[in-house]
N, C-alpha and C positions, 0 to 999 in steps of 0.2 A: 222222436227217438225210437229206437228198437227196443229189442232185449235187454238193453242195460237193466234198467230197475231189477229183473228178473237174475241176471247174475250178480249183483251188488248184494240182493238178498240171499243169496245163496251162500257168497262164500262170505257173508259177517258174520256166522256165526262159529262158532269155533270146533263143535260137534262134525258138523258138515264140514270142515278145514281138514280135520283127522283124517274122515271116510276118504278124502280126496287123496291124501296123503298114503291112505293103505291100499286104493286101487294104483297111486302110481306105483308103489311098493311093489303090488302084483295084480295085474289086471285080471280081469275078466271072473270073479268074485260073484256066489252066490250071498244070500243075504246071510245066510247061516254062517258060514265063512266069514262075510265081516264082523257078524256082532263078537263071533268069537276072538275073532283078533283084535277088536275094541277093549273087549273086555283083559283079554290075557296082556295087550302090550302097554295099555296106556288106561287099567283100570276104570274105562267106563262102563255102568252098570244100567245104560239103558234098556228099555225092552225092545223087542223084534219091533212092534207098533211103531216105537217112539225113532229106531232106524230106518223102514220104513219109511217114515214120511222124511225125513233128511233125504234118500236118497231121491223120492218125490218130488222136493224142490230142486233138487241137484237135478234133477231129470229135466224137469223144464226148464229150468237156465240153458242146458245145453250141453251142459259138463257131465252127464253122465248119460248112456247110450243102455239099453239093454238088449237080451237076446232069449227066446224063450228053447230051448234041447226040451224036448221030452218034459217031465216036469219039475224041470230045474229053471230057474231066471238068472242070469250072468250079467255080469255090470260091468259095464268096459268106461275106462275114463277117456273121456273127449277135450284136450283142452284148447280147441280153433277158438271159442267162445271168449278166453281169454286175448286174442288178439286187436279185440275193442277196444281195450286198456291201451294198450301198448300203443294201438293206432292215434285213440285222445290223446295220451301222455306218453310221447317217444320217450325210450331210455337215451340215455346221453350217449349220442356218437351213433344212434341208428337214424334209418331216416325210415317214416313213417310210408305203409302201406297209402295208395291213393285211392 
């Protein structure tokens, strides 16, 4: 098998689900930038650390790409890594990559 294990873990957890959801919201996101919109849209009170390492695993699954400007780090969402899913378990009425 490949990467699967590696995005299964990523996106089970519900923290990591949000992040995903606030880079599609609006890409390319420094960390300080997400905690803050963590915190102000959807009340979570974690630490820079504890996003940090969500974005970590999201990093290695695949689904999250970075970029270093100067010394800023920008977090763009990748979602091809999802297309593993889709490929195992077609949606009804697609026909699966080969």
């Amino acid at each position: 098998m490949d990467a699967e294990p590696d995005l299964y873990k990523a996106i089970s957890d519900a923290t990591r689900r949000v992040i995903l959801d606030e880079l599609t919201d609006r890409d390319g996101q420094t960390l300080f930038e997400i905690c803050g919109r963590l915190t102000m849209k959807h009340g979570l009170a974690s630490s820079r650390q504890a996003i940090s390492q969500h974005l970590a695993v999201l990093e290695q699954a695949g689904l999250v790409r970075t970029r270093r400007q100067g010394r800023f780090k920008f977090h763009h969402l990748d979602t091809s890594p999802l297309r593993s899913i889709v490929d195992r378990w077609p949606i009804d009425g697609e026909v699966p990559n080969p």
